[in-house]
C-alpha positions, -999 to +999 in steps of 0.1 A: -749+500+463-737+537+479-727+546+510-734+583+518-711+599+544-723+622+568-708+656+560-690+658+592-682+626+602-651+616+619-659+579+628-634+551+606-650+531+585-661+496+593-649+478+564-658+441+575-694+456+578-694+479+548-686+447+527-699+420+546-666+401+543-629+407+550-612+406+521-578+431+508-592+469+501-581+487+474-598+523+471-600+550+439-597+582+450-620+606+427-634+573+415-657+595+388-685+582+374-672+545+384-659+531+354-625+519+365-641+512+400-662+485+384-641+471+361-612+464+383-636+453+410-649+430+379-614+414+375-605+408+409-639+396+430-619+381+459-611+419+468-632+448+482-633+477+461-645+516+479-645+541+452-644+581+470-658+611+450-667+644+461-692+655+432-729+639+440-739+637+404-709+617+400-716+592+426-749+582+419-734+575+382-707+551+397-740+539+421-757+526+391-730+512+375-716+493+407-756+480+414-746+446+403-715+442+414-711+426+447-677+439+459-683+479+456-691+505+474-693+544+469-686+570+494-691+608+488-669+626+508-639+642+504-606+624+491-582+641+513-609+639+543-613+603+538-583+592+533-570+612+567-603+606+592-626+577+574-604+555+562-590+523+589-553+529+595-533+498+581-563+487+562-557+497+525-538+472+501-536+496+472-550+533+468-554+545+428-552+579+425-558+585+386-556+618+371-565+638+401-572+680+392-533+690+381-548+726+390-522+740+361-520+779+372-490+784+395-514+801+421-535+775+423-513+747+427-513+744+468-547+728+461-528+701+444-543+666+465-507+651+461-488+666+495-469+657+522-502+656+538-519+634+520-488+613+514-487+611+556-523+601+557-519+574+530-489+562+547-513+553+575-543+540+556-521+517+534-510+483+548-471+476+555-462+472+517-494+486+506-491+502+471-500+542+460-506+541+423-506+578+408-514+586+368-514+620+356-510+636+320-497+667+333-454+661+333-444+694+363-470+678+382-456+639+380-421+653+389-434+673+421-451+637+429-419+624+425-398+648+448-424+641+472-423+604+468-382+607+474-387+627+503-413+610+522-395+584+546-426+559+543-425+555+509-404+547+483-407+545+445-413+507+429-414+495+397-453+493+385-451+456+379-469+439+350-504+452+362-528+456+331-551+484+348-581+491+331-582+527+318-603+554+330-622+577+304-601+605+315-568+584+300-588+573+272-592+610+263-554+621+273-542+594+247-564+605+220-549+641+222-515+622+217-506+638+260-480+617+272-494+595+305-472+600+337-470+572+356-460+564+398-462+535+417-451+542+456-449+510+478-453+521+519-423+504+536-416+509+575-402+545+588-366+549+588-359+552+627 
């Protein structure tokens, strides 16, 4: 099943009605062409999985793969819009955020998704003790996420846990070319007042 955003929507999403059901929400940002979208949704089918991606060809492949499976939906919009205007504050048990564009050239990298921006808006999307769990193969981009992480007052660095996470095809690929995986696992806790 998809769900198609309008381009310039600003109404939340109603995630009891998008589902069907209340149940915990855990969303992949730049879920691709759905593959770790449907196999985590797969594993754990007392939870709602929303998979966002921006490309259109790449939606309707996680569409199709997600046809069959009853807790998944796609959105095409945005990440960074979706996360700040669609998605419910307080509604988000665990974002995945798996190799997002490392945008390697210096001059390039203030289009880098992982900012104090998006780390405010996640901060509101995510649930009191909601998780944020970042991968990345690129090491100068894991340590800005990291000096972010540290600075950010509604967040703070946990250990990953024993969490066997089924591997996207861009980790698959990393690996192969022997690229050491970065790994992040931010848990929101309340501000510091």
């Amino acid at each position: 099943m998809i769900e198609l955003a309008p381009e310039l929507s600003i109404e939340r999403l109603d995630v009891g009605e998008l589902f069907g059901r209340n149940a915990p929400l855990h969303v992949d940002l730049g879920c691709g062409d759905g593959s770790f979208l449907c196999e985590l949704a797969k594993q754990f089918p007392e939870k709602n999985f929303l998979g966002i991606e921006r490309l259109s060809k790449r939606v309707e492949k996680a569409r199709r793969k997600a046809e069959k499976i009853e807790n998944v939906r796609v959105l095409r919009a945005d990440t960074s819009d979706a996360v700040r205007y669609l998605v419910p504050e307080n509604s988000v048990e665990t974002f995945y955020l798996l190799f997002p564009d490392p945008w390697p050239k210096r001059r390039h990298q203030r289009r880098r998704i992982f900012t104090r921006d998006f780390l405010d808006s996640g901060a509101a999307a995510l649930e009191h003790d909601g998780l944020l769990r970042v991968a990345t193969d690129q090491l100068d981009y894991s340590q800005q996420m990291k000096r972010l992480s540290r600075a950010h007052p509604q967040f703070e660095i946990v250990d990953p846990g024993d969490v066997a996470l089924p591997s996207t095809k861009f980790e698959r690929k990393f690996q192969e070319q022997g690229a050491s995986i970065h790994r992040l696992t931010l848990r929101k806790v309340s501000p510091v007042k």
